[in-house]
GUFI-481248 format. One record per residue: x, y, z of N, C-alpha, C in turn. Coordinates in steps of 0.1 Angstrom, whole numbers, plus 2048, in hexadecimal, padded with zeros to 3 digits. Layout:
N
+------+------+------+-------+-------+-------+------+------+------+
| n_xx | n_yy | n_zz | ca_xx | ca_yy | ca_zz | c_xx | c_yy | c_zz |
+------+------+------+-------+-------+-------+------+------+------+
|    X |    Y |    Z |     X |     Y |     Z |    X |    Y |    Z |
...
+------+------+------+-------+-------+-------+------+------+------+
***
This chain:
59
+------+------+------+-------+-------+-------+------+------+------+
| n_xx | n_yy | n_zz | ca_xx | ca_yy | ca_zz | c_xx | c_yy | c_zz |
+------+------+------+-------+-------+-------+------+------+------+
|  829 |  7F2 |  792 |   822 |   7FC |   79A |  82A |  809 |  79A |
|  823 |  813 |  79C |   826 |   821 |   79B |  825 |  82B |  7A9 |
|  831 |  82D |  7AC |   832 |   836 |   7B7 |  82D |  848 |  7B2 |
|  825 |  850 |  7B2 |   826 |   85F |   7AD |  825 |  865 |  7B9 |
|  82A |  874 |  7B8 |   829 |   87D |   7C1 |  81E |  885 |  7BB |
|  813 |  88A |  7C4 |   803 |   890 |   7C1 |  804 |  89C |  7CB |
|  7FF |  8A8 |  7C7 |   7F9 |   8B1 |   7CC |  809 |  8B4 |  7D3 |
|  818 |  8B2 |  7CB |   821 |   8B2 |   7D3 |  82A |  8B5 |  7DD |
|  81E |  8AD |  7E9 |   824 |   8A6 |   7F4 |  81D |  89A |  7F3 |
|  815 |  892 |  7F0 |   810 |   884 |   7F2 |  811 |  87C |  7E5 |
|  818 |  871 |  7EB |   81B |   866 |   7E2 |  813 |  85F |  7E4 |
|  80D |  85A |  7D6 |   806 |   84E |   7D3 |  805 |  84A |  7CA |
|  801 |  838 |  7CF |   801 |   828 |   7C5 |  7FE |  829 |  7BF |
|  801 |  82C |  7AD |   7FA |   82B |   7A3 |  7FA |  81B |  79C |
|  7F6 |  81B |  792 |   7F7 |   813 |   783 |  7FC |  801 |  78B |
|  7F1 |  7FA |  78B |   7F9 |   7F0 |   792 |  7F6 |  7E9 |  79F |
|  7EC |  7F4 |  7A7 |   7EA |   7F3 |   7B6 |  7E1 |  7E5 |  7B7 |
|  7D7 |  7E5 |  7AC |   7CE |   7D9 |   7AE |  7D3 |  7CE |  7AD |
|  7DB |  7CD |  7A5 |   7E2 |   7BE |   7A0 |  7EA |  7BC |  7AB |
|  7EF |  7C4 |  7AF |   7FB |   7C3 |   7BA |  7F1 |  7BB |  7C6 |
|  7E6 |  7BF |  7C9 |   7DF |   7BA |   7D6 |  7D3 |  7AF |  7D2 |
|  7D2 |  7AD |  7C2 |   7D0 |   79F |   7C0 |  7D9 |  795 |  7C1 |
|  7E5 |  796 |  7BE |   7EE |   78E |   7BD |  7F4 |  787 |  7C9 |
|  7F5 |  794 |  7D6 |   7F5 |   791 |   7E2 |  7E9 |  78B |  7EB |
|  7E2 |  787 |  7E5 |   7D4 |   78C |   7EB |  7CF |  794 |  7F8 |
|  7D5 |  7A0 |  7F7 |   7CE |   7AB |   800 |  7C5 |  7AC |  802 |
|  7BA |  7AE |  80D |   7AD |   7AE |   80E |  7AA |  7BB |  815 |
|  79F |  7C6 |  80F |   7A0 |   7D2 |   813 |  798 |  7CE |  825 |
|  799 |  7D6 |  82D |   796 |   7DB |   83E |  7A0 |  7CC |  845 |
|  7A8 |  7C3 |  83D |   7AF |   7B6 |   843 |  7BD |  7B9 |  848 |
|  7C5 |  7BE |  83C |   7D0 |   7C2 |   83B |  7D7 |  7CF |  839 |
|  7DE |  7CD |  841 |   7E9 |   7DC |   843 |  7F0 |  7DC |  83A |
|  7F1 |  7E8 |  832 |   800 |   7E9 |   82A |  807 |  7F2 |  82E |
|  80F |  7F0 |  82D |   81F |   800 |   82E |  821 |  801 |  827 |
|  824 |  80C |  822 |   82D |   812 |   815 |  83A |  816 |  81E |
|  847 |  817 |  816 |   850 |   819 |   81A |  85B |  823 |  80E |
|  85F |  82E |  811 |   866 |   836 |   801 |  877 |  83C |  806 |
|  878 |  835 |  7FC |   885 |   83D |   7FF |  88E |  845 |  7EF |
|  890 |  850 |  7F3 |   891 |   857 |   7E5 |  8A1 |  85F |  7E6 |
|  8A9 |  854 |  7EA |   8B7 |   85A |   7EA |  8BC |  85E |  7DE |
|  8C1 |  851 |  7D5 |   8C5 |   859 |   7C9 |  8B9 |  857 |  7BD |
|  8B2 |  84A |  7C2 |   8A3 |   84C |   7B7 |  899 |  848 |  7C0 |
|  88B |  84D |  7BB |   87F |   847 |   7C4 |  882 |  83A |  7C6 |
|  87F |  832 |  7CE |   87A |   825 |   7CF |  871 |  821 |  7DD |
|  869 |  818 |  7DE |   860 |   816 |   7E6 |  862 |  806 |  7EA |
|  859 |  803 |  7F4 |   859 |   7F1 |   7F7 |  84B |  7F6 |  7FD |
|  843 |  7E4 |  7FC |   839 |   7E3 |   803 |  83A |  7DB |  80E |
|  834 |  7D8 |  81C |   82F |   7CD |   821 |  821 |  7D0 |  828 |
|  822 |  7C5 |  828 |   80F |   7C4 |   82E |  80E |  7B6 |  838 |
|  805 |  7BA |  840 |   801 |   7B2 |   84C |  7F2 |  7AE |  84E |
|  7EB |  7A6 |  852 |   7DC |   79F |   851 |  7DA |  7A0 |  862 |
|  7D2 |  7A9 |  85F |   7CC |   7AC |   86E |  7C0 |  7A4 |  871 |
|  7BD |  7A5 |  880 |   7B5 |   797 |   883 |  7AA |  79D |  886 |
|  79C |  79D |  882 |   791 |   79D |   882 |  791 |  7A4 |  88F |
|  787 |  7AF |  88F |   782 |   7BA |   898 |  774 |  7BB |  898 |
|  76D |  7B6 |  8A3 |   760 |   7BA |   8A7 |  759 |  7C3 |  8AC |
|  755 |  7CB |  8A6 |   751 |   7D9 |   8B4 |  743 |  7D4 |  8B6 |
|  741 |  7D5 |  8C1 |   730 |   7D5 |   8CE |  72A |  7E2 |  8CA |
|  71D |  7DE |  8CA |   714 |   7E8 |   8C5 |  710 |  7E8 |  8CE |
+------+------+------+-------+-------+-------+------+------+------+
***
């Protein structure tokens, strides 16, 4: 996976992102992810992610 800097000030997931959240099985509106960067002497990043519990809204 590929960290870039866009429009630079925003970093974003390139090359990679899908496989990464098949592999985990991420489910998009389920799970939280974090990105996390730290670019002391080289970029580097970590993921984690969390499964949130079903949300009902009343109509």
């Amino acid at each position: 996976m590929t960290f870039k800097l866009w429009e630079s000030k925003v970093y974003v997931l390139k090359e990679g992102w899908n496989t990464f959240c098949q592999k985990h099985s991420l489910r998009e509106h389920e799970d939280f992810v974090t990105v996390r960067c730290s670019a002391m002497i080289k970029l580097c990043f970590s993921i984690s992610s969390r499964r949130l519990r079903p949300c009902f809204v009343c109509s």
